[in-house]
C-alpha positions as CSV (number, residue, x, y, z in Angstrom):
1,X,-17.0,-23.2,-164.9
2,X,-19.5,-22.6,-168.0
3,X,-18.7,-26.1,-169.3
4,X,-19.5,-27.3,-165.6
5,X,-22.8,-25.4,-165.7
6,X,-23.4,-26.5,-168.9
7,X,-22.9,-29.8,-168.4
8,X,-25.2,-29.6,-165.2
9,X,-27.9,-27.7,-166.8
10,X,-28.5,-30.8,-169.8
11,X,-28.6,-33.3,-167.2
12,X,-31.3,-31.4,-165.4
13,X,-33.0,-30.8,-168.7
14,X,-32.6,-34.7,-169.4
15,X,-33.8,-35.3,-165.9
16,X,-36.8,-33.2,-166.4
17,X,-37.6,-34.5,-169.6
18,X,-37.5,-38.1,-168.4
19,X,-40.4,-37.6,-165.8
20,X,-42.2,-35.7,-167.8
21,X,-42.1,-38.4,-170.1
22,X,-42.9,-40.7,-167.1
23,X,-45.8,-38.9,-166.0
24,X,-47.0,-38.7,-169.6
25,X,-47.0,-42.2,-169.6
26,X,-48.9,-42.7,-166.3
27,X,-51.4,-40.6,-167.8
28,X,-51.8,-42.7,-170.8
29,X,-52.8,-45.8,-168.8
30,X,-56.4,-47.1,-169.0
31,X,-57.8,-49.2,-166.5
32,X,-60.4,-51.9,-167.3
33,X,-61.9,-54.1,-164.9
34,X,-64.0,-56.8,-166.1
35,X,-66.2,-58.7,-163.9
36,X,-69.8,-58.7,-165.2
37,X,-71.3,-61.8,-166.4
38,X,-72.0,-62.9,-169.8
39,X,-70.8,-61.8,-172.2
40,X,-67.5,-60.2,-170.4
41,X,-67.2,-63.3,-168.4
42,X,-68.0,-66.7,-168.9
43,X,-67.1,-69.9,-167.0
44,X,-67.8,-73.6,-165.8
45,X,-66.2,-76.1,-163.6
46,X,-65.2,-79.5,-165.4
47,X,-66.0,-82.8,-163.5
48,X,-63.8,-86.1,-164.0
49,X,-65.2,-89.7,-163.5
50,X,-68.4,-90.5,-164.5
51,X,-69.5,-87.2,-164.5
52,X,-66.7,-86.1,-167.4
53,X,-69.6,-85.7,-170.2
54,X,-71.5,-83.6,-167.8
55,X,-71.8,-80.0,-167.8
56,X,-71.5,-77.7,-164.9
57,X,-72.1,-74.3,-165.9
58,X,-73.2,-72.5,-162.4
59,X,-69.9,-73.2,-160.2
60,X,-66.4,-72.5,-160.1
61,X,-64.8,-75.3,-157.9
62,X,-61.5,-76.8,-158.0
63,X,-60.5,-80.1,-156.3
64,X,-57.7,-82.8,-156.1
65,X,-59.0,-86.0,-155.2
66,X,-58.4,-89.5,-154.9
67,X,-61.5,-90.6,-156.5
68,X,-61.3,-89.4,-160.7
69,X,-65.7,-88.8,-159.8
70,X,-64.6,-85.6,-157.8
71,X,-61.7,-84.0,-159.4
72,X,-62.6,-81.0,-160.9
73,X,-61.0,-77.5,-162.2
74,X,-62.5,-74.3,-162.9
75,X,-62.5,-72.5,-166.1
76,X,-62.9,-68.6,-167.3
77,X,-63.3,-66.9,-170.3
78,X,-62.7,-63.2,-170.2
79,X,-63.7,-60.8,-173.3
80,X,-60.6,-59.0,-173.6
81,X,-61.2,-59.1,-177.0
82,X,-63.7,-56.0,-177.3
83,X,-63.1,-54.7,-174.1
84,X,-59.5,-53.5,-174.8
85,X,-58.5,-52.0,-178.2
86,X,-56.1,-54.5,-180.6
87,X,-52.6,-54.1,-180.1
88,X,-52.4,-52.5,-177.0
89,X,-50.0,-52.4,-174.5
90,X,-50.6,-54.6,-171.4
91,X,-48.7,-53.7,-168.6
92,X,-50.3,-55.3,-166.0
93,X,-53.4,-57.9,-165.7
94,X,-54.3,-59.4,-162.2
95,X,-56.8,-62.0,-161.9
96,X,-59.0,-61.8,-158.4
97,X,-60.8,-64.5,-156.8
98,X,-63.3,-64.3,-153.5
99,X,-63.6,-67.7,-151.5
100,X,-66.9,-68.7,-151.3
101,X,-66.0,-72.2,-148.8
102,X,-63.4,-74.5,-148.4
103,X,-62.8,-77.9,-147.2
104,X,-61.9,-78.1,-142.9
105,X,-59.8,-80.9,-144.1
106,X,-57.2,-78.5,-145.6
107,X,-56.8,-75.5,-144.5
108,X,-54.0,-74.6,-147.3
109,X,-54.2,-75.5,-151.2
110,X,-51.8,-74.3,-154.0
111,X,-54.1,-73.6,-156.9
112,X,-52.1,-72.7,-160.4
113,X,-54.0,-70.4,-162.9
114,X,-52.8,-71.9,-166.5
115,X,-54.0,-70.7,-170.2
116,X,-56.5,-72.8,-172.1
117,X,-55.1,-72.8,-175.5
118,X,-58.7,-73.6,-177.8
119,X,-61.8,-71.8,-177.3
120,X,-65.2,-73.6,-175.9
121,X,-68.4,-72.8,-174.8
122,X,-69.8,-72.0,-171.4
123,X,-73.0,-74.3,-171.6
124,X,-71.5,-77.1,-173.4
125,X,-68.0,-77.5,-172.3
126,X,-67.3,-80.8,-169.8
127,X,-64.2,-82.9,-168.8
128,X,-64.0,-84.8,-171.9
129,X,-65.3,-82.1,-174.4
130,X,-65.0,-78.3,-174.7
131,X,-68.2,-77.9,-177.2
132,X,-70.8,-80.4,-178.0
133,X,-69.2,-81.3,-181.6
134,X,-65.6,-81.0,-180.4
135,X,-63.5,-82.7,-177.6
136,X,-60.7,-81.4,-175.4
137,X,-57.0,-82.3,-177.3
138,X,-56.3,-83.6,-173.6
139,X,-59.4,-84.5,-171.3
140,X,-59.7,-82.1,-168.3
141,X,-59.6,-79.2,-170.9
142,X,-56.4,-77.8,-173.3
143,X,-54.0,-76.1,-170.7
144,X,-51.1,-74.3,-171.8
145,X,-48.9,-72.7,-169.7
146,X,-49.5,-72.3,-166.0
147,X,-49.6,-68.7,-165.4
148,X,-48.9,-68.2,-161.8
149,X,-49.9,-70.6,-158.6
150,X,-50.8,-69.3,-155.1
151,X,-51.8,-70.8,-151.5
152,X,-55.6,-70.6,-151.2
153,X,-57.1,-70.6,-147.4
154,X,-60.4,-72.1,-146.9
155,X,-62.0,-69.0,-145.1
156,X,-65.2,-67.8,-147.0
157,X,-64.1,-63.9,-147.8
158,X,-60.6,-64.7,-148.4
159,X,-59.1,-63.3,-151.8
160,X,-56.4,-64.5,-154.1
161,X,-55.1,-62.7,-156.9
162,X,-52.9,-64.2,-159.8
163,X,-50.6,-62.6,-162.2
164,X,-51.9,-63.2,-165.8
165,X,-50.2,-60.2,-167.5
166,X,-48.2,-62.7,-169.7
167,X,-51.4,-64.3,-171.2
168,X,-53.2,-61.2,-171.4
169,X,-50.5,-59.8,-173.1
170,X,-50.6,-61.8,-176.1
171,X,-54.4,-62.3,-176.2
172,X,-54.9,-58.3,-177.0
173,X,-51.6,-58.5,-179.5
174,X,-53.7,-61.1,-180.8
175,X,-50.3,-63.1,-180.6
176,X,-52.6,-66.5,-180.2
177,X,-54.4,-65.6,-182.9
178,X,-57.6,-64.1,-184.1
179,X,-59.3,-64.7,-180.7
180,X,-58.5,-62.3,-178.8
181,X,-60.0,-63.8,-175.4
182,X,-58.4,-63.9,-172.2
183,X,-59.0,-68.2,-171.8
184,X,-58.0,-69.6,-168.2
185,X,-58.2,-72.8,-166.0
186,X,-57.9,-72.9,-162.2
187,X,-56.0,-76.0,-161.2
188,X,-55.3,-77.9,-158.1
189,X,-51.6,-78.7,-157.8
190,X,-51.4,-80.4,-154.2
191,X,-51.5,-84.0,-153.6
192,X,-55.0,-85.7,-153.7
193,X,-56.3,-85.9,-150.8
194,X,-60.1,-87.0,-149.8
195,X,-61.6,-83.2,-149.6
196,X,-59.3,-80.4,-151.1
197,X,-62.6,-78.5,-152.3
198,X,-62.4,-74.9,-153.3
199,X,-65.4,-73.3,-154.3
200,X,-65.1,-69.3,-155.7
201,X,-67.9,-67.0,-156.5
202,X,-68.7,-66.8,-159.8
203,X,-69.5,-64.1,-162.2
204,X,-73.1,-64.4,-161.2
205,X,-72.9,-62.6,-158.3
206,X,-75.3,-59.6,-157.4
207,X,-72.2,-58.6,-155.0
208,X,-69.6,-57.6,-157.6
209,X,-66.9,-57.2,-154.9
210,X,-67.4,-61.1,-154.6
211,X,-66.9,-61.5,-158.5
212,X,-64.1,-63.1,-160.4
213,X,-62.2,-59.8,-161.3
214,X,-59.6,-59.1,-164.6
215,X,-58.1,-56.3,-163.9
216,X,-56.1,-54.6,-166.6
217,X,-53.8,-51.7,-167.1
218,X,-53.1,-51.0,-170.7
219,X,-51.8,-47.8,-173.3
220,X,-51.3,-48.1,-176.6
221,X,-48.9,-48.8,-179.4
222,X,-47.9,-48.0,-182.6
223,X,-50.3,-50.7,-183.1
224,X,-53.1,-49.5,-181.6
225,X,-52.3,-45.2,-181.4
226,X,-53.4,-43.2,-178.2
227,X,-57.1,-40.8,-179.3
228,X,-55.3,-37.9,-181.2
229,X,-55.1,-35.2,-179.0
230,X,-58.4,-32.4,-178.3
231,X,-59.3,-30.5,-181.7
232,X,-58.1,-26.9,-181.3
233,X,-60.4,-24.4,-180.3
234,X,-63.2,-23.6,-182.9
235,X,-63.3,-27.2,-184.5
236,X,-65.8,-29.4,-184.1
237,X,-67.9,-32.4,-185.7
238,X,-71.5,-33.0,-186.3
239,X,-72.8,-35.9,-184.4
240,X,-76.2,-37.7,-185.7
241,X,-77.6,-39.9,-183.0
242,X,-80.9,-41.7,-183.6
243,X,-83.1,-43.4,-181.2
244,X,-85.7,-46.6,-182.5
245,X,-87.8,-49.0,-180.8
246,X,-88.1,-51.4,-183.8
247,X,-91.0,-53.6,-182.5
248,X,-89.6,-56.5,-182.8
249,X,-87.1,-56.2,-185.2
250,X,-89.4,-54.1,-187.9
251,X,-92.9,-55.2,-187.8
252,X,-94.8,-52.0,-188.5
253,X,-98.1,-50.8,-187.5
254,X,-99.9,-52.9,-190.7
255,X,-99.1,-56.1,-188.2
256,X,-96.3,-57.3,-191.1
257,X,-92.6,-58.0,-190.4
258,X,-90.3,-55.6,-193.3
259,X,-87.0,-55.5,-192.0
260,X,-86.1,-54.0,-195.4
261,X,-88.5,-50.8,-194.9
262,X,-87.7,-50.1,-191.5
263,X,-83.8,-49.8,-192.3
264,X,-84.4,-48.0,-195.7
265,X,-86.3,-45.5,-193.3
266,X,-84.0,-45.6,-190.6
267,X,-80.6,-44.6,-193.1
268,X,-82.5,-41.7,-194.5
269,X,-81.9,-39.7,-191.5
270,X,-78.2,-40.0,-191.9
271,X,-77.4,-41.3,-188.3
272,X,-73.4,-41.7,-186.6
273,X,-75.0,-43.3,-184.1
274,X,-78.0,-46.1,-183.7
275,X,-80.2,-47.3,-181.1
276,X,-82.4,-49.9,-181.5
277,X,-84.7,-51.3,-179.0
278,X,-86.6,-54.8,-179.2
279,X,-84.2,-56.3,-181.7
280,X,-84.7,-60.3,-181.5
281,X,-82.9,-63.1,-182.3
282,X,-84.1,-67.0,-182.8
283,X,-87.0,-66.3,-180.6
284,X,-90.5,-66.0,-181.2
285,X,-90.6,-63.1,-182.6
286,X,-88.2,-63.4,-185.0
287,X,-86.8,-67.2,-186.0
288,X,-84.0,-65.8,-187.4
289,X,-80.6,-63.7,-186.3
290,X,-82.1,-60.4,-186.4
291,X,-79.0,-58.0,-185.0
292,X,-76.6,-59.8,-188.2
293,X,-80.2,-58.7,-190.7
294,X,-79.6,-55.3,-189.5
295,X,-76.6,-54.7,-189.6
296,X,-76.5,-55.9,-193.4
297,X,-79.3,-54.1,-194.3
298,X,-77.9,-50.6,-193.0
299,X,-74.7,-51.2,-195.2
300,X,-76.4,-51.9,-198.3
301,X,-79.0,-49.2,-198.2
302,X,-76.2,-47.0,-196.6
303,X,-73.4,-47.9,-198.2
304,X,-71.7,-47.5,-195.5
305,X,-69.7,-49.7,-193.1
306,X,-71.2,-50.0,-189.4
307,X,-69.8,-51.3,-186.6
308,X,-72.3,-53.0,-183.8
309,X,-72.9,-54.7,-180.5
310,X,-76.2,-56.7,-179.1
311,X,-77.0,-57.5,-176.1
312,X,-80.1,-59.8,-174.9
313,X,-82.2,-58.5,-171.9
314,X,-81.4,-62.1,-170.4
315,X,-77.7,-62.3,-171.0
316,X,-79.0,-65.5,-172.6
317,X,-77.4,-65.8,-176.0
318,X,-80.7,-65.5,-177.8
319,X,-84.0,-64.0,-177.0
320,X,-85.1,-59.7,-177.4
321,X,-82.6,-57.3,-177.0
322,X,-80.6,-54.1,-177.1
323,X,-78.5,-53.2,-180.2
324,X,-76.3,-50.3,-181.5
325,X,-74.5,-49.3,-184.8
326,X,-72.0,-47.0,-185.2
327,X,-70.5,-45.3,-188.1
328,X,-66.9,-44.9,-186.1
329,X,-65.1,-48.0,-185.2
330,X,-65.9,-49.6,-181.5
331,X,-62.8,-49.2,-179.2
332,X,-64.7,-51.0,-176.6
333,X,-68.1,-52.4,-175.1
334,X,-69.6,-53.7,-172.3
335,X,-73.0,-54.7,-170.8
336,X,-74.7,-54.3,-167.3
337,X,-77.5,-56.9,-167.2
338,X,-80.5,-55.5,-165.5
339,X,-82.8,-56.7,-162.8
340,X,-86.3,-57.4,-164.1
341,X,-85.1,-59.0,-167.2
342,X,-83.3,-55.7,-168.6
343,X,-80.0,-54.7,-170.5
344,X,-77.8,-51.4,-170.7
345,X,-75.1,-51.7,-173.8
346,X,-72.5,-49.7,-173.8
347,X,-69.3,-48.9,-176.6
348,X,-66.8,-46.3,-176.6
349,X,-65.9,-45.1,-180.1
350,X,-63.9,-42.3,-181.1
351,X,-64.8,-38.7,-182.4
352,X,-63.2,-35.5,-183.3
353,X,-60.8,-36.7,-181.0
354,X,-62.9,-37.5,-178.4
355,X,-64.4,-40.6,-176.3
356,X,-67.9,-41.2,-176.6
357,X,-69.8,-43.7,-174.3
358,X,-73.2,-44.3,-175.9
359,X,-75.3,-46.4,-174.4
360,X,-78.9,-48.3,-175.2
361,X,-81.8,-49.4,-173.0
362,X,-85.0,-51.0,-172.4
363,X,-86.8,-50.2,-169.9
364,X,-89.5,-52.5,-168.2
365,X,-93.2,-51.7,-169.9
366,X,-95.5,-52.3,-166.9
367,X,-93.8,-51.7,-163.7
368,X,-92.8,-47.8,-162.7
369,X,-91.0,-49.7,-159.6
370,X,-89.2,-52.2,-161.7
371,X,-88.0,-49.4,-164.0
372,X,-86.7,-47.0,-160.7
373,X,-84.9,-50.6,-160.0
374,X,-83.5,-50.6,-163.3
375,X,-82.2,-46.8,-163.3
376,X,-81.0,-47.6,-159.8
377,X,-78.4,-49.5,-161.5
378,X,-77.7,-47.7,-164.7
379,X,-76.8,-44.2,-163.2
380,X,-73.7,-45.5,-160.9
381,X,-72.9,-48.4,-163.9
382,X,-72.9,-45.3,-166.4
383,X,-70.2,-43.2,-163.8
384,X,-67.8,-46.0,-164.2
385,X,-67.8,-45.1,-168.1
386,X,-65.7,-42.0,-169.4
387,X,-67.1,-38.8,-170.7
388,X,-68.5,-37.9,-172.8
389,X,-71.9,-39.9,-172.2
390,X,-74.8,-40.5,-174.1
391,X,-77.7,-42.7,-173.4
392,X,-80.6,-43.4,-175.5
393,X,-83.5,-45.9,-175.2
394,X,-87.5,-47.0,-174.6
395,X,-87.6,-45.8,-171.0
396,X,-91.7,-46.1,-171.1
397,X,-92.0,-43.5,-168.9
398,X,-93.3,-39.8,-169.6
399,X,-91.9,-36.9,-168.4
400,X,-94.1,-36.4,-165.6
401,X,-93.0,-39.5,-164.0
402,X,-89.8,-40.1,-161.0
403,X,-88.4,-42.1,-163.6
404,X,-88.1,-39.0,-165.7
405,X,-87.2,-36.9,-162.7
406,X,-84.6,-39.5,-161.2
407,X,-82.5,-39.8,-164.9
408,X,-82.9,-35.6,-164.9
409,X,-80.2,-35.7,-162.0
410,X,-77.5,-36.9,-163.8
411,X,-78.5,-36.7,-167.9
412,X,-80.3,-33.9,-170.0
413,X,-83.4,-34.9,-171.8
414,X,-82.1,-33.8,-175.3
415,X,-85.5,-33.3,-176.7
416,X,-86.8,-30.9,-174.1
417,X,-83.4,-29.3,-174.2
418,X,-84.2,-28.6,-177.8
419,X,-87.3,-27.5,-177.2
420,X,-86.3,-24.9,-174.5
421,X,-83.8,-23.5,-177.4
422,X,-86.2,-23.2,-179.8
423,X,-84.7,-25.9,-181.8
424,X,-87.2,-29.4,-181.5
425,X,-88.6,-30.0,-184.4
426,X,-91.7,-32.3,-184.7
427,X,-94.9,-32.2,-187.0
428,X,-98.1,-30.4,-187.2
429,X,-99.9,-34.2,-186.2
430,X,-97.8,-34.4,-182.9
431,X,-96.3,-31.2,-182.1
432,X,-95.5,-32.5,-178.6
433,X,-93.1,-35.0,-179.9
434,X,-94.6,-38.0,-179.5
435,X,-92.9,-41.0,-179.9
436,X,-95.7,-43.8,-179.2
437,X,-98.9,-42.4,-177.6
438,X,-97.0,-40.4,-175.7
439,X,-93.2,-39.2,-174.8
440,X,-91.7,-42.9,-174.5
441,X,-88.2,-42.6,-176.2
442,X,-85.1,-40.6,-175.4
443,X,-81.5,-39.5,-175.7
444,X,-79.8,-38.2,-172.9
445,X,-77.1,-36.9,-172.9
446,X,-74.6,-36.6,-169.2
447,X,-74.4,-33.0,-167.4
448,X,-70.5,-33.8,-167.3
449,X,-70.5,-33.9,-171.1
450,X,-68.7,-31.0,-171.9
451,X,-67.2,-31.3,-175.0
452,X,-71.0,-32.3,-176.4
453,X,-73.1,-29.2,-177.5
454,X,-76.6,-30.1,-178.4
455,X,-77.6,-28.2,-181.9
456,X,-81.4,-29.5,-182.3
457,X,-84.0,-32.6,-182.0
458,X,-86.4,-34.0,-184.1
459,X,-89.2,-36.5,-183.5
460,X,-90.0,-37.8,-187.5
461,X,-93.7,-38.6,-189.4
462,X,-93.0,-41.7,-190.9
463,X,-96.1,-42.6,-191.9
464,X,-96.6,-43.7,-195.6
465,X,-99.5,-42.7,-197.9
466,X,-101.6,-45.0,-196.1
467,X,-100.9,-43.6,-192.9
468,X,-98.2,-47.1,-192.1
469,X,-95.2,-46.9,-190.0
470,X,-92.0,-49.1,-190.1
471,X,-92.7,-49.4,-186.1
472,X,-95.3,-48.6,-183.7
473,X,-92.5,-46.3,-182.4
474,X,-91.8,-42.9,-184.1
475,X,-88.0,-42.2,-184.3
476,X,-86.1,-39.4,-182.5
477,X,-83.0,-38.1,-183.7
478,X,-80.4,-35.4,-181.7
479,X,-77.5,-33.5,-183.5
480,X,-74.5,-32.7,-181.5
481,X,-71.4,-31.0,-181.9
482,X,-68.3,-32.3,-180.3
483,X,-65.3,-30.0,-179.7
């Protein structure tokens, strides 16, 4: 009888064990979905005929016809390679499209969703060509293996979803090499007939329900380990998070352009964490790729190694933007482009054991309506991120303003949190904590954050001996402890 009960007792001890493990594993899952536009998602449709050296950059259409001048197939790139860590484990990535019309001709078409095994570029990619200097192995673009194929309707509304899990797999593994992109064509597989037209929604969309959607359900591997656990009680690690509007990538109040002494001025304050506003590249401002200057220039007068992300206010590959540089490594980032002409960048890096989402912003100079617009889109973007959250950034708005007021709902100002503990610091010229003419610049920090413990804030005199600073923007720095 006690070898019975024995016997009994293990197997409810294995039993228990095993879902534990199972909801362990659950729990480990992270979900990403990635539908904004550049740079998460690019695309184009390719066009046969005489239109095969033409690009087509705004449309995602597929089509079997008779007549090589309207055959066409739609093509995606998804950044899977920031947005999910190296080496993790895929367990599931589904691939959503929204109809946006169809042909009355046929009601029914079986469109496959196959890799694209070589990279190319959104804005120079065509039938015949996948960049400007480089042409498709096989016209019509490089397609590997075909992925999973489904009936399409040609009702506007109607969804299809395809199973890409294989391919997105071995992107993340990096099992197709260093590119870690999740590369895919849309493909009509009927018979040619004269209209098979299938037009989708595309990236673009201000409707993100209508938008192509990657959806992706990951852990991790030995590969690519799980955040160590919470630090026990009574640990913690300082945090250094600086904000900077660089005016235009380091032009200081004398009118001249020194990247050099901006940076130099910009390391001493010892920083984890950077924001810089108005960072440009090949623009007017700036002829030159301005985010890469940075970066080098904080490793050599840091010598330190940074990690960083930039994002254009346009979502145009060049032009003014946001950028951020971090002292941890970047597990993953994303963008929300703006209305107005505006960015928020986000990355999630690890700390003490903890997830940070810090984000950076612009807001618009001369408009308070364009910047409650803005805000308007930040706050419910920023809830979609994990605590703990951090966002710094110009906001050019005071702290008497419903900008202010609005952000207050969700974030803490960090400097007039510091200030109500007696521990803002700022100097006997600007005891207020100016950071232009008036309170422009913060670092906010979310209400939910808390593992984040604000320790002080400081607004810095940079001025030289001639009274020059690196920026027409003083910088502000917060210390945080994360437990």
């Amino acid at each position: 009888m006690r070898t019975i009960l024995s016997r009994i007792c293990v197997r409810a001890l294995v039993a228990v064990a095993a879902a534990a493990a199972a909801v362990s594993a659950a729990s480990a899952q992270t979900t990403v979905i990635i539908n904004q536009s550049k740079p998460d998602v690019v695309y184009a449709t390719l066009r046969a005929g005489t239109y095969a050296n033409t690009n087509f950059p705004q449309m995602l259409k597929v089509r079997a016809n008779d007549s090589a001048d309207y055959h066409r197939r739609a093509m995606l790139k998804f950044d899977t390679q920031n947005r999910i860590p190296a080496g993790s484990s895929v367990t599931s990535a589904l691939l959503t499209l929204t109809v946006m019309n169809g042909s009355a001709a046929d009601t029914t078409r079986t469109i496959g969703a196959y890799q694209v095994t070589t990279s190319w570029a959104e804005t120079e990619t065509t039938w015949n060509r996948r960049r400007t200097t480089s042409g498709w192995t096989s016209a019509g673009g490089d397609l590997g293996s075909l992925l999973s194929k489904q009936v399409v309707s040609n009702v506007a509304g109607s969804k299809v979803t395809f199973d890409v899990t294989s391919l997105v797999k071995s992107a993340v593994t990096g099992a197709l090499g260093s590119s870690r992109y999740t590369r895919i064509a849309l493909v009509d597989l009927d018979s040619p007939t004269v209209d098979s037209t299938r037009e989708f929604y595309t990236p673009a969309d201000a409707n993100s329900a209508l938008r192509p959607s990657l959806k992706v359900v990951y852990g991790a591997t030995a590969s690519a380990p799980p955040p160590p656990p919470p630090p026990p009680a009574g640990t913690s690690t300082t945090l250094r998070v600086l904000q900077w509007n660089s005016q235009h990538g380091g032009y200081g109040t004398d009118g001249v352009l020194d990247v050099d002494r901006f940076i130099k001025k910009a390391v001493s304050f010892k920083p984890d964490l950077v924001s810089f506003n108005e960072v440009e590249r090949f623009d007017s401002y700036a002829n030159y790729d301005a985010p890469v200057l940075i970066a080098a220039k904080m490793k050599q007068y840091s010598g330190l190694t940074w990690y960083w992300k930039f994002a254009t206010h346009s979502g145009a590959a060049t032009g003014r933007g946001v950028m951020i540089l971090s002292r941890f490594p970047i597990d993953a980032s994303s963008v929300r482009q703006l209305s107005h002409n505006g960015a928020v960048l986000d990355v999630a890096v690890n700390v003490n054991g903890r997830i940070i989402n810090f984000m950076t912003t612009h807001l618009y100079y001369d408009s308070t309506s364009w910047r409650l617009d803005q805000i308007a889109e930040i706050l419910p973007w920023g809830k979609g991120l994990a605590e703990q959250r951090i966002i710094a950034g110009d906001f050019n708005a005071q702290p008497t303003t419903t900008e202010y007021a609005t952000m207050k709902g969700t974030y803490v100002d960090s400097w007039a949190q510091a200030k109500s503990d007696g521990t803002a610091v700022a100097y006997a010229d600007n005891p207020t904590g100016k950071t232009r003419n008036s309170i422009l610049d913060y670092i906010w920090y979310s209400k939910g954050a808390a593992a984040l413990t604000l320790v002080s804030s400081q607004v810095f005199d940079v001025r030289d001996a001639n009274g020059v600073m690196p920026s027409d923007h003083r910088p502000l720095l917060s210390v945080f402890t994360i437990k």
